[in-house]
Residue, then its C-alpha position, 0 to 999 in steps of 0.5 A: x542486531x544492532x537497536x531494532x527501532x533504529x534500524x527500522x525507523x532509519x530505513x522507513x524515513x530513507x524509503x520516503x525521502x529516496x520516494x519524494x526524491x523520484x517524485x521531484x525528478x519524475x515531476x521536474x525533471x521527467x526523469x526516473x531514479x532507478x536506485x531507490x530498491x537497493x537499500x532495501x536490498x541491503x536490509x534485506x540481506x541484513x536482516x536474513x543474516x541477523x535472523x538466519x538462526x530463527x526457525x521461522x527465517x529458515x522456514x522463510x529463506x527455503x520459501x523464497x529459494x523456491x519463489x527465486x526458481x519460479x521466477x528464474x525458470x519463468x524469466x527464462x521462458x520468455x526471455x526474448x521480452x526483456x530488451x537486454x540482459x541487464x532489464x533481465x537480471x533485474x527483474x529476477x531480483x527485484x520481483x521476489x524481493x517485493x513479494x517478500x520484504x513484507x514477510x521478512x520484515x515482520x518477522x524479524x521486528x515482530x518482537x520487538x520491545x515496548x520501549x522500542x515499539x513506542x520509538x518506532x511509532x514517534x518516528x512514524x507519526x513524525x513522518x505522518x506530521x511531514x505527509x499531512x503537512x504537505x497534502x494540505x499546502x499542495x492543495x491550498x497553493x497548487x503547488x504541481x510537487x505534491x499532487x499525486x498525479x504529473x497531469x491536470x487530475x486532480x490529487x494531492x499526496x505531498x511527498x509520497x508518490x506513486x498514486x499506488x504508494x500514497x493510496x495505501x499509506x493513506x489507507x494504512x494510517x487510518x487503520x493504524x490510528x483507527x485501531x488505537x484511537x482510544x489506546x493512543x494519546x490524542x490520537x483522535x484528532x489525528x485520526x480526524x484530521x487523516x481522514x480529511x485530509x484522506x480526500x485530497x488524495x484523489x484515488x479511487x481506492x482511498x475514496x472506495x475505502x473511506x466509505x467503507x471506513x466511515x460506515x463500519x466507524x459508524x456502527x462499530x463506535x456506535x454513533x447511531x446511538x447518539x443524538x449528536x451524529x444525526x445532528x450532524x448528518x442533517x446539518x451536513x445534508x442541509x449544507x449541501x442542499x442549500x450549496x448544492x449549485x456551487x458545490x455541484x460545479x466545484x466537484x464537476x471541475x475539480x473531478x472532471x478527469x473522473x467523470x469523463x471517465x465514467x462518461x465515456x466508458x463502462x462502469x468496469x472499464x471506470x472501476x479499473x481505470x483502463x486496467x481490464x483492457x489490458x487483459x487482451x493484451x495479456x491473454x494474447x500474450x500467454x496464449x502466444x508465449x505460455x507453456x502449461x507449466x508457465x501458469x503454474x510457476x508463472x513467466x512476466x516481464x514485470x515492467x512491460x506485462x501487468x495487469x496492475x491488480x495485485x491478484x492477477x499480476x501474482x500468478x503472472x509473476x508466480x503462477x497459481x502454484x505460487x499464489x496459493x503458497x503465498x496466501x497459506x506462508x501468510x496464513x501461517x506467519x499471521x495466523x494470531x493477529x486475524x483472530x480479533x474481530x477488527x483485524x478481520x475487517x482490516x483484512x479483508x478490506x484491504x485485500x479487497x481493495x489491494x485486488x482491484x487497486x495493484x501495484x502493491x507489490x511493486x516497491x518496498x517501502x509500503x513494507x514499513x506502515x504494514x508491518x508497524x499496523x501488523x506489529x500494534x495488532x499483534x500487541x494489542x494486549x501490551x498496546x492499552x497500557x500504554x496511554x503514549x503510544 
């Protein structure tokens, strides 16, 4: 194969700038670019290619031929949904291809070399650098392309877009520089400044995870033990007591879209943002197109019936015979890098939030900064020796 950081770090700056080009024809212009997947579709077939020989592929590639039936026999079932043939084709190859980029992605770069590691992880921050930048002038100048959401809702991503995408690039990089903020050089002052910057986002999910991240920050650097942390949370209590009419009145307009939200509906219906009422539209659709055998393998227009929460939309896609296969392959492949107890926490936090937040599975390119975390968490040994990576 040819250099494997090169491959990687190309295909990861193409999957940004193809994202930031939707986002400017989607912002600008109300239009969607429908070719972003392809080459990733390309790499896909490359590195299956390039790695056919490796046993775990092999294991792979007979893994994703069944997923390929399931989803083939599924599409069939209810194919008066899809609007034309072409729609059908599609999601046939699409689907798979982002349940399975992830898994075929680490396993083919999962050995990769310190030198090329290193290179790979440049390339990475040099887009984190590109990210951060732009979140911040977008806020500062309201600039309407680099806000996360084509509306009044207030969010700023820069060039990353979907709200999805930016939510769990953002969650991403926080694990990325949390495990290693003290392995990396400087890292720490990136680390701060992401997680600042983590709340122009807007989502839901970021805040739900930066409480989450703050509080086990807290106890796992044991900042209860320092003087200097409860000087802090009492001046940052004070400041908002003393500012707490101006600051009331800024969080009120600037989230207004939230709390209308909440005020106006239920607290599940304000968890979900409106996702678990499209659950009577998809019992009534199985109920009226299902057969028993649709819930094992699965059967869903992916662009018309979602429920946009990662689990549920599996067994739509897959059925409950597909889910189970998929969470043990992952077992399987990532049985070592969950041993430690921090991977553990990055883990089950963000299948937490993968659940209640969606759209993980609904393009490649979040591929990238997981399997680069996935990578480091399975170098830990060789990671410390490095101070600049």
């Amino acid at each position: 194969m040819a250099k494997k950081y090169l491959l990687f770090s190309f295909f990861f700056c193409l999957n940004i700038a193809l994202i930031f080009l939707f986002k400017l024809n989607y912002f600008i212009f109300e239009k969607y670019t429908s070719f972003i997947w392809i080459p990733d579709f390309i790499f896909f077939v490359y590195l299956l290619k390039e790695n056919f020989k490796k046993k775990e592929i092999k294991l792979f590639l007979k893994v994703f031929f069944v997923f390929f039936l399931f989803k083939l026999i599924g599409s069939v079932s209810i194919f008066n949904q899809y609007s034309n043939i072409k729609l059908f084709i599609l999601d046939i190859i699409r689907t798979p291809l982002n349940y399975f980029f992830p898994v075929l992605l680490y396993l083919s770069f999962r050995d990769l070399k310190k030198i090329d590691l290193k290179n790979i992880f440049n390339c990475y921050k040099i887009i984190l650098y590109l990210v951060l930048f732009t979140i911040i002038i977008g806020f500062l100048f309201s600039i309407t392309v680099f806000k996360t959401y084509h509306g009044d809702r207030f969010g700023y991503s820069g060039i990353l877009f979907w709200s999805s995408f930016a939510s769990y690039f953002t969650i991403i990089n926080l694990l990325i520089l949390f495990f290693y903020n003290k392995k990396i050089e400087n890292v720490h002052n990136l680390l701060l400044i992401s997680f600042i910057v983590a709340f122009l986002v807007g989502t839901k999910a970021v805040y739900l995870f930066l409480g989450v991240f703050a509080l086990y920050y807290f106890i796992d650097s044991r900042l209860y033990k320092s003087k200097n942390s409860y000087i802090f949370l009492s001046v940052l209590f004070l400041v908002f007591f003393i500012f707490k009419t101006q600051l009331s009145y800024y969080f009120s307009k600037t989230f207004k879209s939230l709390i209308d939200l909440y005020n106006n509906n239920d607290l599940q219906t304000f968890i979900f943002s409106y996702r678990n009422l499209k659950f009577d539209n998809i019992l009534d659709f199985t109920s009226k197109n299902w057969s028993f055998v649709n819930y094992l393998i699965g059967g869903v227009n992916r662009k018309e019936m979602l429920a946009e929460l990662s689990l549920f939309d599996f067994i739509l896609n897959f059925g409950v015979i597909g889910l189970a296969s998929y969470l043990l392959l992952l077992l399987y492949f990532i049985k070592k890098e969950i041993t430690l107890k921090t991977s553990k926490f990055i883990f089950i936090i963000f299948f937490l939030i993968t659940a209640l937040a969606g759209n993980f599975f609904n393009n490649t390119v979040i591929a990238y900064p997981l399997v680069l975390l996935l990578i480091l968490i399975s170098r830990k040994k060789e990671v410390v020796t490095q101070k600049n990576i």
